[in-house]
C-alpha positions as CSV (number, residue, x, y, z in Angstrom):
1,X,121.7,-184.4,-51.2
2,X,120.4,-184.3,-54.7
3,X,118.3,-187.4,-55.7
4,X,116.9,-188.3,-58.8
5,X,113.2,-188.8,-59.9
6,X,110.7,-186.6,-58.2
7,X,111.7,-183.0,-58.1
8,X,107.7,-182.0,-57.5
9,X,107.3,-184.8,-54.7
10,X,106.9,-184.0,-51.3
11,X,108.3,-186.0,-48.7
12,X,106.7,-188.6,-47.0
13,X,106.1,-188.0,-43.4
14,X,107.3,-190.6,-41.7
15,X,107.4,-191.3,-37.6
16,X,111.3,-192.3,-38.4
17,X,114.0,-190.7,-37.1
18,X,116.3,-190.6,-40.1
19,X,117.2,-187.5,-41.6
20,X,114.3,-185.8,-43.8
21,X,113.6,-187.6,-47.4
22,X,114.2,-185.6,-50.0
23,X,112.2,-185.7,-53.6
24,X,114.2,-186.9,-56.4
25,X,115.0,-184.9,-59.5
26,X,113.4,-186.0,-62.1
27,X,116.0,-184.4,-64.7
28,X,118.6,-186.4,-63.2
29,X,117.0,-189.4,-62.9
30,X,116.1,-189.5,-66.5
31,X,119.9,-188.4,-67.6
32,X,120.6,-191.8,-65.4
33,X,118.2,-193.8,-66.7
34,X,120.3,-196.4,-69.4
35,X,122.7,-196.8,-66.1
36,X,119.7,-197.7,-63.3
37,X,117.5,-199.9,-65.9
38,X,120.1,-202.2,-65.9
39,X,121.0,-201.9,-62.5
40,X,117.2,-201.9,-61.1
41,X,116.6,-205.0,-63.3
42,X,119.2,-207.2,-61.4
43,X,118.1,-206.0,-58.2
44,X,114.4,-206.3,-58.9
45,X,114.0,-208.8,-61.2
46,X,110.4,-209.0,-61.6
47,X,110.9,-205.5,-63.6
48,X,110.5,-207.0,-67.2
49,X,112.0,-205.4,-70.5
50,X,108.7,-204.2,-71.4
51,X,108.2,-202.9,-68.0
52,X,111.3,-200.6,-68.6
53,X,110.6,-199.6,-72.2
54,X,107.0,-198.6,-70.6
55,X,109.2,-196.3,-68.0
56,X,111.7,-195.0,-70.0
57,X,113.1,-192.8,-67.8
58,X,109.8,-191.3,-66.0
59,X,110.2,-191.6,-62.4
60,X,106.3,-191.4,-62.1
61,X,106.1,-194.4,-64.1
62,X,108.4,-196.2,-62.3
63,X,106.6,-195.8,-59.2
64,X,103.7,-197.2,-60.9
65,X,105.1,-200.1,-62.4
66,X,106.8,-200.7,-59.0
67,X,103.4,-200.6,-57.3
68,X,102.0,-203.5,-59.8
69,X,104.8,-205.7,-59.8
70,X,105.6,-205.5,-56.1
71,X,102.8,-203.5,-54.1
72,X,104.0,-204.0,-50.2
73,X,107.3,-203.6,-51.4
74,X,107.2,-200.1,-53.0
75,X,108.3,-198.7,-50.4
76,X,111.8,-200.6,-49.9
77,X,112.6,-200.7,-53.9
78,X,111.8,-196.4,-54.2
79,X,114.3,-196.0,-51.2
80,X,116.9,-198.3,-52.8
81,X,116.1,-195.8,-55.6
82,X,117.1,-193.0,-54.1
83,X,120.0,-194.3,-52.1
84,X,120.9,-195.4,-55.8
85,X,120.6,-191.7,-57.1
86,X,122.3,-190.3,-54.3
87,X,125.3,-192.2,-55.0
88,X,125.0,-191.5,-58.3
89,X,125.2,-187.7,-57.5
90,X,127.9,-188.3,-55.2
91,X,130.0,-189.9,-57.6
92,X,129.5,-187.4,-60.4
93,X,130.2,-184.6,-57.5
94,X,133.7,-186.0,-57.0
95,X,134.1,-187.0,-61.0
96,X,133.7,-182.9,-61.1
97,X,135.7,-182.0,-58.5
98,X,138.4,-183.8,-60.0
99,X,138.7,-182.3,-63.2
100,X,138.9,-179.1,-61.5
């Protein structure tokens, strides 16, 4: 699954059973980004406009502002990040497959 934010992140080790994380891709995540601002605003909104004109598309800085706005929670918002990218992928996969 192609995710999209973090293309030179390793993945976290975890002691979970789920299926291995995989990095996001950076690229994809900042093609995305006018689509997931608005959608990670409503989610999470502690994320102020600033906060995302700061971002702009860097998944780096997303993680950052993510850490200062909601520290213990990092970890559940850059998840629901990459589940979002994932379906983003998925979706486009299909829009592809379509037009074939």
């Amino acid at each position: 699954m192609t995710r999209c934010g973090g293309a030179n992140r390793k993945p976290k080790k975890t002691n979970k059973t789920k299926k291995e994380e995989k990095p996001v891709n950076k690229n994809q995540f900042r093609g995305s980004w006018r689509q997931f601002k608005g959608e990670v605003k409503k989610t999470w909104g502690q994320l102020t406009d600033n906060d995302l004109l700061e971002i702009e598309g860097d998944y780096d800085k997303f993680l950052g502002v993510v850490q200062k706005k909601y520290g213990d929670r990092k970890g559940e918002i850059e998840r629901w990040a990459e589940q979002w990218c994932e379906r983003q992928a998925a979706d486009s996969r299909k829009a592809a497959e379509a037009r074939s």
